[in-house]
C-alpha positions in Angstrom: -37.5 13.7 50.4 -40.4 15.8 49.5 -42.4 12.2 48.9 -42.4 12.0 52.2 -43.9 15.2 53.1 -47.2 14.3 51.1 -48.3 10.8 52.0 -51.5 11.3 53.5 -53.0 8.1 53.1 -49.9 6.3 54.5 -50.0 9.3 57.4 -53.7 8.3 58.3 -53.0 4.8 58.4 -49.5 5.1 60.7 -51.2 7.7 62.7 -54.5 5.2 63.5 -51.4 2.4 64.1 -49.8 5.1 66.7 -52.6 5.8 68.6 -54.6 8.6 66.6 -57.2 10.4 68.6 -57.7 12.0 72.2 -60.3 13.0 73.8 -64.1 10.7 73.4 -66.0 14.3 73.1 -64.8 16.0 70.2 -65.6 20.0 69.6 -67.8 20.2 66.6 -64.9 22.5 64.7 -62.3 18.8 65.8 -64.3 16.3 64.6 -64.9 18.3 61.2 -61.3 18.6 60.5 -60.7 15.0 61.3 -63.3 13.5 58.8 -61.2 15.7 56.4 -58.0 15.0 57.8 -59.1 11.3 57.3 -60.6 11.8 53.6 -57.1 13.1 52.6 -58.2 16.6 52.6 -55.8 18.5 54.6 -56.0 21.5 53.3 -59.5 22.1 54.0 -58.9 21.0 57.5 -56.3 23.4 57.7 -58.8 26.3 56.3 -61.4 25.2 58.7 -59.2 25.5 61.6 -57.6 28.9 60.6 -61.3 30.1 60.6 -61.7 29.0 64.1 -58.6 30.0 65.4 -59.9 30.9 69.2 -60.1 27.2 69.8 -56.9 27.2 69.4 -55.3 26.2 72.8 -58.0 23.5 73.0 -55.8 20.0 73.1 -58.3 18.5 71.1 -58.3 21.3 68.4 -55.2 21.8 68.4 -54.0 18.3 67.9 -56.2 17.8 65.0 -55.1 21.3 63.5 -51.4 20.6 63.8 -51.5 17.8 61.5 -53.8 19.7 59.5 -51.2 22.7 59.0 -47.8 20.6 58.7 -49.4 18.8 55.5 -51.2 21.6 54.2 -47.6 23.5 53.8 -48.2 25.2 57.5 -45.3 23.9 59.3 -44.3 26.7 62.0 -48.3 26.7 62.5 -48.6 22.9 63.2 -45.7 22.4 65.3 -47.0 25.3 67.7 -50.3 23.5 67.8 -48.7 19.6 68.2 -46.3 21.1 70.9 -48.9 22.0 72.6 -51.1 19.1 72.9 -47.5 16.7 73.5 -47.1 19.3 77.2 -51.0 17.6 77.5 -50.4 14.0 76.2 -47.1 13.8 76.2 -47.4 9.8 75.0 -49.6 10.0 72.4 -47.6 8.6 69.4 -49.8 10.2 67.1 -48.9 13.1 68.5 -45.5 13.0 68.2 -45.2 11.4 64.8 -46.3 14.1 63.4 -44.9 16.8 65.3 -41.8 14.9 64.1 -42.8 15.6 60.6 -43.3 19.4 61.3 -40.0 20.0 62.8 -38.7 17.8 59.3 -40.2 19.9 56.7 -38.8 23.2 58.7 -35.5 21.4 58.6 -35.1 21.3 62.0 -33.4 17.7 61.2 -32.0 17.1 65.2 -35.3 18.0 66.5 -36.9 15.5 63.9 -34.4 12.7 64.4 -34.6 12.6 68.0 -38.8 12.2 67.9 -38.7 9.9 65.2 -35.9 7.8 67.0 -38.4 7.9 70.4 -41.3 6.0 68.2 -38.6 3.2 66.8 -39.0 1.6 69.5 -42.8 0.0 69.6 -43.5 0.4 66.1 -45.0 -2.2 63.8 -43.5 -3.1 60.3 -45.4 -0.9 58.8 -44.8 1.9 60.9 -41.1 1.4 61.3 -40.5 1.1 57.4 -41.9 4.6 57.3 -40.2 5.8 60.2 -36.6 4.7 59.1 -37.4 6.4 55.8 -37.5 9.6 57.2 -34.4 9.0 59.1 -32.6 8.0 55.6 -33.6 11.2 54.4 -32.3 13.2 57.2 -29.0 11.5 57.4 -28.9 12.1 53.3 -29.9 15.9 54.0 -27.2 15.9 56.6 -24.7 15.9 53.7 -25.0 19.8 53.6 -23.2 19.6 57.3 -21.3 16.7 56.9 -19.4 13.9 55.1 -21.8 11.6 53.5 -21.2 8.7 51.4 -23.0 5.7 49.7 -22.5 3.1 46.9 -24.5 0.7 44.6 -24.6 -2.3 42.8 -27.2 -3.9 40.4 -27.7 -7.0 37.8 -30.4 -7.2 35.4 -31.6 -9.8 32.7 -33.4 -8.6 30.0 -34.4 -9.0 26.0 -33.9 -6.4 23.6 -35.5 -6.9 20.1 -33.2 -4.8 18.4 -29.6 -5.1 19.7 -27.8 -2.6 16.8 -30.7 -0.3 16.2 -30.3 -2.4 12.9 -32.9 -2.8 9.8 -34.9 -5.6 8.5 -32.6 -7.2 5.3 -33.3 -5.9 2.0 -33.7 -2.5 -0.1 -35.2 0.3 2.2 -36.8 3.3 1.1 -38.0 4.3 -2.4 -36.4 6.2 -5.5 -32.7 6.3 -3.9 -32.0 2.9 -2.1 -30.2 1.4 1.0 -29.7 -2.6 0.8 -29.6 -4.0 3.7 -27.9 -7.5 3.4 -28.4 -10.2 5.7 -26.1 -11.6 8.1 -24.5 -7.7 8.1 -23.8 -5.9 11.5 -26.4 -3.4 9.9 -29.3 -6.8 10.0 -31.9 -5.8 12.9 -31.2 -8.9 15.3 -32.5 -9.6 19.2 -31.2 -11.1 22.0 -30.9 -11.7 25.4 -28.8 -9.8 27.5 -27.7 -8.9 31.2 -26.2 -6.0 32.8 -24.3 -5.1 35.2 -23.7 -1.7 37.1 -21.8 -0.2 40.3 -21.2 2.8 41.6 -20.3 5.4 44.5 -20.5 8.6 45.5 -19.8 11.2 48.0 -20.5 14.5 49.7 -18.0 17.1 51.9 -19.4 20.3 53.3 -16.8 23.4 53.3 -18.9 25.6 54.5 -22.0 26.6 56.4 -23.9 26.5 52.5 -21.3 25.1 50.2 -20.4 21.3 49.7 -18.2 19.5 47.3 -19.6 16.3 45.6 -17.9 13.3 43.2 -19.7 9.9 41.9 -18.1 7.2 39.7 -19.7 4.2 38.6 -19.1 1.9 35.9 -22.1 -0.5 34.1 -22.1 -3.1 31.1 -24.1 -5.0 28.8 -23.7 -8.5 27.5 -25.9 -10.5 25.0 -25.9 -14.3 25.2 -25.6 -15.3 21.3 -21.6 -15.2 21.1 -22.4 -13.9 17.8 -23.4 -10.9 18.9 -20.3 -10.0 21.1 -19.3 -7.5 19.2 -22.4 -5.0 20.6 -21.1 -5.3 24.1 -21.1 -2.6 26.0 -18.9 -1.3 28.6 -19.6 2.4 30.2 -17.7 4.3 32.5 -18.7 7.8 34.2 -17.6 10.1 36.5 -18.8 13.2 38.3 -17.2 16.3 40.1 -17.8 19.9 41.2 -19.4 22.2 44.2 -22.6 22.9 44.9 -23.5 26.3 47.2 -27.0 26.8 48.5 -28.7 30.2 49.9 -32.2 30.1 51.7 -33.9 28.5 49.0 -31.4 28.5 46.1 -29.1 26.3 45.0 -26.0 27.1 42.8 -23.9 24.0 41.0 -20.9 23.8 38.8 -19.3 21.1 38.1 -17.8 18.4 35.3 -19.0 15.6 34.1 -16.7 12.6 32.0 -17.7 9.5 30.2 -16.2 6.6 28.4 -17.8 3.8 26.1 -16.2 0.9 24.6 -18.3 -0.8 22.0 -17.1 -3.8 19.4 -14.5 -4.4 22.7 -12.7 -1.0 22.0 -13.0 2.5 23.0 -15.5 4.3 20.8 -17.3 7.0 22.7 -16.0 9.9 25.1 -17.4 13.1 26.2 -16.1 15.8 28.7 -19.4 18.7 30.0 -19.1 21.3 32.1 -22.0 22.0 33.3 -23.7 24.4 35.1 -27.5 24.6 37.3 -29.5 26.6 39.2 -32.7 25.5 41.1 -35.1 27.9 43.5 -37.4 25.6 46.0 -40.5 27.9 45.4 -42.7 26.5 47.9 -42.9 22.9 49.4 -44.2 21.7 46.4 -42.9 23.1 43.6 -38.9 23.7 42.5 -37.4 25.0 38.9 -34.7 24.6 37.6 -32.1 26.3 34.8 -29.3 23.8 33.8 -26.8 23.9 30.7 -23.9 21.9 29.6 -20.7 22.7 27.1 -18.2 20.2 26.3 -16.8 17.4 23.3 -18.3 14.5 22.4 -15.4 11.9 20.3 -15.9 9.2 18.1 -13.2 6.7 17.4 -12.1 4.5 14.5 -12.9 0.9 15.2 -12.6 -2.4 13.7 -16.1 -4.0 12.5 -17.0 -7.2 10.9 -19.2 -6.4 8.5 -20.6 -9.7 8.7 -21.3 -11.0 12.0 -20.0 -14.7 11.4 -16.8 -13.3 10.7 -16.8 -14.4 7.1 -15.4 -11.5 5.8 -12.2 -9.9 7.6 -13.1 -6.2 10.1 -13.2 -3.3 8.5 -12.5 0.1 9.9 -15.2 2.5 10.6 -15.5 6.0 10.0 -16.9 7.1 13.3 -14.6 9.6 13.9 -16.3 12.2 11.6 -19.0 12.4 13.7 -17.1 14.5 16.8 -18.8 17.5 18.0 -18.9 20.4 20.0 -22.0 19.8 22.5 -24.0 22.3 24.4 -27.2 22.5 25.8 -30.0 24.1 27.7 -32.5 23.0 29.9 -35.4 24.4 32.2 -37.3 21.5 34.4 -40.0 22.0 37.0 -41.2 19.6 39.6 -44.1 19.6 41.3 -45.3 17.4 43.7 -49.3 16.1 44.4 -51.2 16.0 48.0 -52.4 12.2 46.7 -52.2 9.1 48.4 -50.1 7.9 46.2 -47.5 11.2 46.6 -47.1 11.5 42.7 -44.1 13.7 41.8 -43.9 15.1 38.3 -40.6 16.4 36.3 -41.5 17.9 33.0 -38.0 19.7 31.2 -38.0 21.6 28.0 -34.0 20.7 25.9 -32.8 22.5 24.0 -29.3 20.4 22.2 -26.6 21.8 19.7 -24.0 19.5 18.1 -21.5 21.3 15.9 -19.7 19.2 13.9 -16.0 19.6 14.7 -15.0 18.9 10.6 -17.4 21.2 9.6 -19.4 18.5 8.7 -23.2 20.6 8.3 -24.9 17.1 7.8 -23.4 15.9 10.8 -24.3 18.7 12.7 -27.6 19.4 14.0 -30.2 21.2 16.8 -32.7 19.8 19.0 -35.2 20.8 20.8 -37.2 17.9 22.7 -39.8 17.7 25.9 -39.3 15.0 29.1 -41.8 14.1 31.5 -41.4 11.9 34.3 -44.1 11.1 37.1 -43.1 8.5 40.1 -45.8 7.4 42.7 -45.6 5.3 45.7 -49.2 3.4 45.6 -47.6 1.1 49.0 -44.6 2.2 51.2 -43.1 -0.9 49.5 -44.0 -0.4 45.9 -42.6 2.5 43.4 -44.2 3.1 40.3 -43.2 5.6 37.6 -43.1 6.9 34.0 -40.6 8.4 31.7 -42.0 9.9 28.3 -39.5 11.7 26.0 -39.6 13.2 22.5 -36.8 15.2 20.7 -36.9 16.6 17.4 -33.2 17.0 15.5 -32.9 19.4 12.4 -29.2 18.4 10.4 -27.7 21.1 8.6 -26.8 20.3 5.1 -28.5 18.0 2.6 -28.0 14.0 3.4 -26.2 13.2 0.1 -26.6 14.6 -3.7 -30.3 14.5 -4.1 -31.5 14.4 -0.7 -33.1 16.9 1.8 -31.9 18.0 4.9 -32.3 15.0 7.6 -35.1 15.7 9.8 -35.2 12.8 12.7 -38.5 12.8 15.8 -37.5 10.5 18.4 -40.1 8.9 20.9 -38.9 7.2 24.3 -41.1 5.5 26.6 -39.8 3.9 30.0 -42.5 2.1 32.2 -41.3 0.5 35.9 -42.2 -1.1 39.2 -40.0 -1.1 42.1 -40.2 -3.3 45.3 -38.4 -2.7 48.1 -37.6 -6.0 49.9 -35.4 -4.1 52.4 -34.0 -0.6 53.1 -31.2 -1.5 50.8 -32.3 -3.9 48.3 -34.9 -3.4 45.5 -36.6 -5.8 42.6 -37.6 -3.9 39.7 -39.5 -4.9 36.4 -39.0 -2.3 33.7 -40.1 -2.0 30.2 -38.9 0.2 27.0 -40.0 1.4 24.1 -38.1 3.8 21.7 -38.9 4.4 17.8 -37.2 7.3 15.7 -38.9 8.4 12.6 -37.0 10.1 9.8 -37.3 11.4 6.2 -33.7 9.5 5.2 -35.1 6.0 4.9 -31.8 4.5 7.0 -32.4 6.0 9.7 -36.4 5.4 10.8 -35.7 2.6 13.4 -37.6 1.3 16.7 -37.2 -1.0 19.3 -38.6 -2.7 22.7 -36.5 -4.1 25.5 -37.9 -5.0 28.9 -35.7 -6.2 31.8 -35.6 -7.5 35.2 -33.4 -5.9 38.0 -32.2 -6.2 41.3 -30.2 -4.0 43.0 -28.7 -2.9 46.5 -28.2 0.4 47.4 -26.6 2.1 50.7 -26.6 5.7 51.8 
């Protein structure tokens, strides 16, 4: 919701579209504020007009310094100012589009609703595809008052160069060896896939500040060589827990399962709690302070070692790897004045998996950073960016003769989003993961990229 309270490019436009402007004679102190208005410069309009505040009163003025103050992070001030130019103009579209927007960011939602729903009527396309955007967000934000619910679906076709985070065939590393053999499960090997993914989730306020909230959703993976069937994928998640907000804090507990089934059986579960809480510290900036605790199991399961069957399944030893799981995170967002309304998420992790067989080299700590920017060029297109790097420290020593397993992992997540309707969405994305490590075996990389579409209803 807070992309919507920065677009000032897309604001100029729709507010030209509605009708922007007033009187032919502008005051010198107007006109100023509207060249900066229109440059995208609202808060020097804003600062110009609080310097002139005895104009205020002056339709004019105050029509130009109401849209001014509501971008600028002035709310109370701009809605003053609009209301009273709308008791002047009271059909000015302008006018009351972004009055509309005032009373939104105050979060005044019934106030906001009922202008936006007055300009529905004669909008454009372009207009209207804004307009209904702040309506979704309002009926979303009405979740803190009542019921809300929404579900998902999606399907995506893709190639992934390195299915089973696999190896090139042959000896790797020097002085103590792994051989790799070819036509093994452990052979690096890509493939086509597609994926599949659904969802739902739901909101239930209990109180004037307190909600309860639960998701599940369920997604998949299938590669088109049958060979390859036995990397599969099959996930399940679910969500729970309460959520209690006061002035501009927010409080969350809740839990969090998953399942995985891989090689067609189950081989991956966790159970978190976890724990957050976030302080809005102005309209553009929030923090955050989240943690988790919980188990993480492996599972036993039948592999062929070969992947043309030649040679009978074999059972794994995955279960050695279960561990205790907590973590720590701090995140800040901040979001830009920009025509494109970039919002950036940077998080510092901190991760600690203790090995539940006291296994030292199968335990380890993290500490990795996560940045994420989105931007919204056109109010059809989404662009964004996901960096991530995390550094793991193991315990004991590999194996007789070997250090300690040091592993950096790089992450890289590029995508374009176009929304073809309110609901639906086309998405191009592309990957790019590579971990490094001082055990030979373990420095992998690979590159997927992937078509998506998906529809979505809130």
């Amino acid at each position: 919701m807070n992309r919507l309270l920065r677009m000032p490019a897309v604001l100029v436009i729709l507010g030209w579209a509605l009708g922007w402007g007033g009187s032919a004679h502008a005051q010198s102190t107007a006109e100023q504020m509207k060249v900066l208005i229109g440059a995208g410069d609202d808060r020097a309009a804003y600062t110009l007009g609080r310097t002139a505040s005895g104009e205020l009163g002056d339709p004019l003025f105050d029509f130009y310094f109401g849209i001014a103050a509501v971008s600028a992070g002035a709310p109370g001030e701009g809605t003053l100012a609009l209301e009273r130019y709308v008791m002047h103009y009271p059909h000015n579209r302008s006018a009351r589009f972004h009055l509309a927007r005032g009373y939104f960011v105050m979060g005044e939602d019934l106030r906001a609703k009922d202008e936006f729903l007055s300009l529905l009527d004669k909008a454009e396309p372009l207009e209207r595809k804004l307009l209904q955007s702040y309506l979704d967000a309002i009926r979303i934000r009405s979740g803190r008052y009542a019921p809300l619910a929404g579900f998902f679906v999606e399907a995506a076709v893709g190639h992934d160069n390195n299915i089973n985070t696999g190896l090139a065939p042959g000896p790797v590393g020097t002085g103590p060896t792994w051989v790799i053999p070819a036509g093994s499960i452990h052979e690096r090997v890509e493939d086509r896939f597609s994926s599949w993914a659904a969802g739902m989730h739901g909101s239930l306020a209990v109180g004037p500040r307190s909600l309860v909230y639960g998701a599940l959703s369920a997604r998949g993976r299938a590669y088109s060589d049958a060979l390859h069937d036995p990397f599969d994928q099959q996930h399940m998640a679910l969500q729970a827990g309460g959520q209690f907000s006061y002035g501009r804090q927010m409080y969350r507990l809740g839990f969090e399962q998953s399942h995985m089934r891989l090689y067609d059986q189950s081989y991956l579960s966790s159970k978190h709690l976890v724990a957050e809480w976030g302080v809005q510290a102005d309209q553009f900036n929030r923090w955050s302070v989240g943690g988790h605790w919980g188990n993480v199991d492996y599972r036993d399961v039948l592999i062929p070692p070969f992947l043309d069957g030649s040679r009978p399944a074999e059972r794994s030893s995955s279960a050695v790897r279960s561990h205790r799981a907590t973590g720590l995170n701090v995140r800040w967002r901040r979001g830009f004045e920009n025509q494109w309304v970039p919002v950036w998420t940077n998080q510092i992790v901190l991760q600690d998996e203790s090995n539940r067989r006291g296994r030292g080299d199968l335990s380890n700590h993290a500490i990795g950073l996560r940045s994420d920017i989105t931007a919204r060029p056109h109010v059809d297109w989404v662009v964004s960016a996901h960096v991530r790097y995390m550094h793991h420290r193991y315990g004991d020593r590999y194996a007789a003769g070997l250090p300690s397993r040091r592993d950096n992992q790089w992450a890289m997540e590029l995508s374009a989003r176009y929304l073809l309707t309110p609901e639906w969405s086309l998405s191009g994305h592309v990957y790019r993961w590579r971990q490094s490590s001082n055990i030979a075996v373990h420095s992998v990389s690979q590159t997927a990229y992937w078509i998506k579409l998906r529809y979505e209803y809130n």
